[in-house]
N, C-alpha and C positions, 0 to 999 in steps of 0.2 A: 186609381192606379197605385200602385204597390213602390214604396221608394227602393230605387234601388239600392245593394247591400253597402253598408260602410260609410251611411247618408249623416250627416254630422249636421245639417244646416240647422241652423239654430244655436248651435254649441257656442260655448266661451270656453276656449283652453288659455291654459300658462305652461309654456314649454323655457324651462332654465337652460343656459346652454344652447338656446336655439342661434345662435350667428352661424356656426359652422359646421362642417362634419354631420353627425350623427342627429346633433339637435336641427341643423338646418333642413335636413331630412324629414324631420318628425313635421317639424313647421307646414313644409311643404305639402304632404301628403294630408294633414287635419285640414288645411286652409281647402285643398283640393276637393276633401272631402264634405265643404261647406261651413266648415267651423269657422269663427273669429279665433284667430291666432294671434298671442301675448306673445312676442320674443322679448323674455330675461335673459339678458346678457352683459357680459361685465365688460366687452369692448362695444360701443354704441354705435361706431361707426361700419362695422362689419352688420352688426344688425339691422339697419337703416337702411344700408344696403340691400338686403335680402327682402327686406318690409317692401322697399319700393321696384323690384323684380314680381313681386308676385302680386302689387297691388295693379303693375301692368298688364296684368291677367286676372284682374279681375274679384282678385283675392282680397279679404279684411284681414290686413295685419297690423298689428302694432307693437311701439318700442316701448320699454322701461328698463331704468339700471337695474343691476344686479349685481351689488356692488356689496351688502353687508349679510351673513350669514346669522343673525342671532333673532332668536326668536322673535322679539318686537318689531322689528325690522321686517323679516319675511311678513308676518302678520297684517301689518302695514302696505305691504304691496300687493298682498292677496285682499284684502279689503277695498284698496285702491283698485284695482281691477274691477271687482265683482260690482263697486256702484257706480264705473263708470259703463260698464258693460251691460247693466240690471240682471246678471246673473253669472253663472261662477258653475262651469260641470265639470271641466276638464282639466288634473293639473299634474303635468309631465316631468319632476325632478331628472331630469337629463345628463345634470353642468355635472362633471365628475375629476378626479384626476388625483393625483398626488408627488407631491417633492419625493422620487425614489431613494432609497435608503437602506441597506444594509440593517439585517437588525443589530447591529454591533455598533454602526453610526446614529441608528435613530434615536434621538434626542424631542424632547418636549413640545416641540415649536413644529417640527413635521408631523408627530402622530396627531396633534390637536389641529392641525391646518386639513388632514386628511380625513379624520372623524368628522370634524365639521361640516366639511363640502360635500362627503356620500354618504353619511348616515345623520346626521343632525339636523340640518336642513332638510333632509328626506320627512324628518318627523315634525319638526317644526310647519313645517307649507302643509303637511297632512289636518296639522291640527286646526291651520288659520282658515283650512280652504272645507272643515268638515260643516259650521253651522250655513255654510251657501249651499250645499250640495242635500243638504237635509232636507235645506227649505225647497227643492224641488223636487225629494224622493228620486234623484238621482246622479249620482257623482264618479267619477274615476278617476282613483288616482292611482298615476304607473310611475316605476322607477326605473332608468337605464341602469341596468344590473352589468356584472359581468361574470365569465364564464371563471373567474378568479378565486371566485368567492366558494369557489369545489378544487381548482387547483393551484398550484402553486408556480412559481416565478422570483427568482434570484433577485432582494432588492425591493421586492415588493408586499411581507409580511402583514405589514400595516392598513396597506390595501385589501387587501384577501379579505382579513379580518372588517375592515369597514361595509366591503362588500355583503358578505358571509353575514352580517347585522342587517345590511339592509333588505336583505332576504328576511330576516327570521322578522323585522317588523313589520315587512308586508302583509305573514303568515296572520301575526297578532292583529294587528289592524284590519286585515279583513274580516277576521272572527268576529272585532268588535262592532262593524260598522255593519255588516250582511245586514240586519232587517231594516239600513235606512235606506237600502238600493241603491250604496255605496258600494262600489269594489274596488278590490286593491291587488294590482297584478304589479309585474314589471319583464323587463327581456333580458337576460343574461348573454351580452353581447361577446364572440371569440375574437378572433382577432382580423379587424375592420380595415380594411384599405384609408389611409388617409394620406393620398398625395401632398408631397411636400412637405412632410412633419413628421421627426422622428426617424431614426436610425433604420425601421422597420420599414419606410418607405424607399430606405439604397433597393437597388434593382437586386444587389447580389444578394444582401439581407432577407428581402423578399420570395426570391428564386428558394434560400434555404429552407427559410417558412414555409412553404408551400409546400415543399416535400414532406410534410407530415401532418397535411391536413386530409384528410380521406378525400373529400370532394376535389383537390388539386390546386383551390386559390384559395387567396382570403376577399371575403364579403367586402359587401358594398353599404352605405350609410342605411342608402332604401328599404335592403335586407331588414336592417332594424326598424326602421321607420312601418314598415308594410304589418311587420307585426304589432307595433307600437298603435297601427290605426283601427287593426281588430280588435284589441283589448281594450280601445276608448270606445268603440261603437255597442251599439244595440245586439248586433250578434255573440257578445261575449256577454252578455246580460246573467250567466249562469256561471260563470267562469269567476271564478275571486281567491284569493292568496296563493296566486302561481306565479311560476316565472317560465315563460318560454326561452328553452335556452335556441342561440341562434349565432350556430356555428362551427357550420359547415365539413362535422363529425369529430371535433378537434379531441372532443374530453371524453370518445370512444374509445380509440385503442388503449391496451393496457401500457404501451410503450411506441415510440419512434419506431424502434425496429418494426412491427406487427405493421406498418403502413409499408415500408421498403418493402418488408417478406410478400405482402400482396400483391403491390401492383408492382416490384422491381424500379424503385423511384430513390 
């Protein structure tokens, strides 16, 4: 009998970022799908949490810090995985974010805190996690992108920019890696519902947003996660240096207005 599609079992992922939101998503959905799920996360008890939620259903998850960004360090914990696991297919840069700034404020210490955590790391974990993914002729590694890194946002230059790179190294890296049945995709997330957090979650905040998104809301973590689980699976086995954007027609219109003039919103 024929597995059914988006069948992971067997798989080892590392999903960074997985305690909450978006990564806790990704977790969810690989574990669902039969994977052993790594949640790296930098607060351990939100993680723990989530581990033993899903190990009550049946799920293999497990914790590790994610706590130092520098190459030795990543390297170390993707090794640390892969022999405690005997194997290493799946690995999810997720964890993202940045101290917002003004380019007139940004200063040394946020552009290097921002470079590190969405594009550095991004390459680093690629490089630690490529001789495990060889040695089974087949590996995926994805990056939570965002829709940033094509547009802009007041305050947020540095991000675009970190973004916008971690695109263009998906692009290189899957060139490099295509004949060891490596790929390298990621999802350019728009702008994601995350109750509780953030300015964008006030109700009224919200309501404004919304008004200029074509589709009428903003997304769900799943949203990303759903896609995040095709591009780890066997069905994207042909699919490498993309990015699915996913978000809900935001970076369509030429302008706010073009969304009012249509639907009168």
């Amino acid at each position: 009998m024929q597995a059914p599609p988006f069948n992971l079992d067997g798989r080892v992922a590392i999903v960074t970022g997985g305690g909450r939101g978006i990564g806790a998503a990704i977790v969810t959905r690989l574990a669902q799908a039969g994977a052993t799920a790594v949640i790296a996360n930098r607060t351990p008890d939100v993680a723990e949490a989530l581990a033993r939620e899903l190990a009550a259903d049946g799920r293999t998850v497990h914790c590790i810090p994610f706590d130092k960004l520098d190459r030795s360090s990543l390297r170390a914990m993707v090794d640390d995985v892969a022999a405690r696991c005997g194997r290493l297919d799946i690995v999810v840069h997720n964890a993202g974010g940045c101290p917002w700034a003004s380019l007139e404020e940004l200063d040394e210490a946020k552009l290097d805190e921002t470079l590190a955590l969405n594009l550095n790391a991004s390459i680093w974990l690629a490089q630690a996690a490529i001789p495990h993914m060889r040695a089974n002729r087949y590996g995926r590694i994805l990056v939570t992108s965002s829709v940033s890194a094509r547009v802009a946002m007041g305050g947020g230059a540095h991000y675009s920019a970190a973004k916008a790179g971690a695109n263009a190294f998906i692009r290189g890296a899957a060139f490099e890696l295509a004949r060891d049945g490596i790929t390298v995709n990621g999802v350019e997330a728009g702008f994601i519902e995350k109750p509780g957090r953030g300015t964008m979650s006030a109700p009224e905040n919200k309501a404004k947003l919304e008004r200029f998104i074509p589709m009428g809301h903003m997304g769900s973590a799943d949203d990303i996660a759903c896609a995040m689980l095709y591009l780890a699976s066997a069905e994207a086995r042909y699919v490498t240096g993309q990015t699915i954007v996913v978000d809900g027609g935001s970076t369509l219109p030429e302008t706010g207005f073009a969304v009012e003039r249509q639907w009168g919103v």
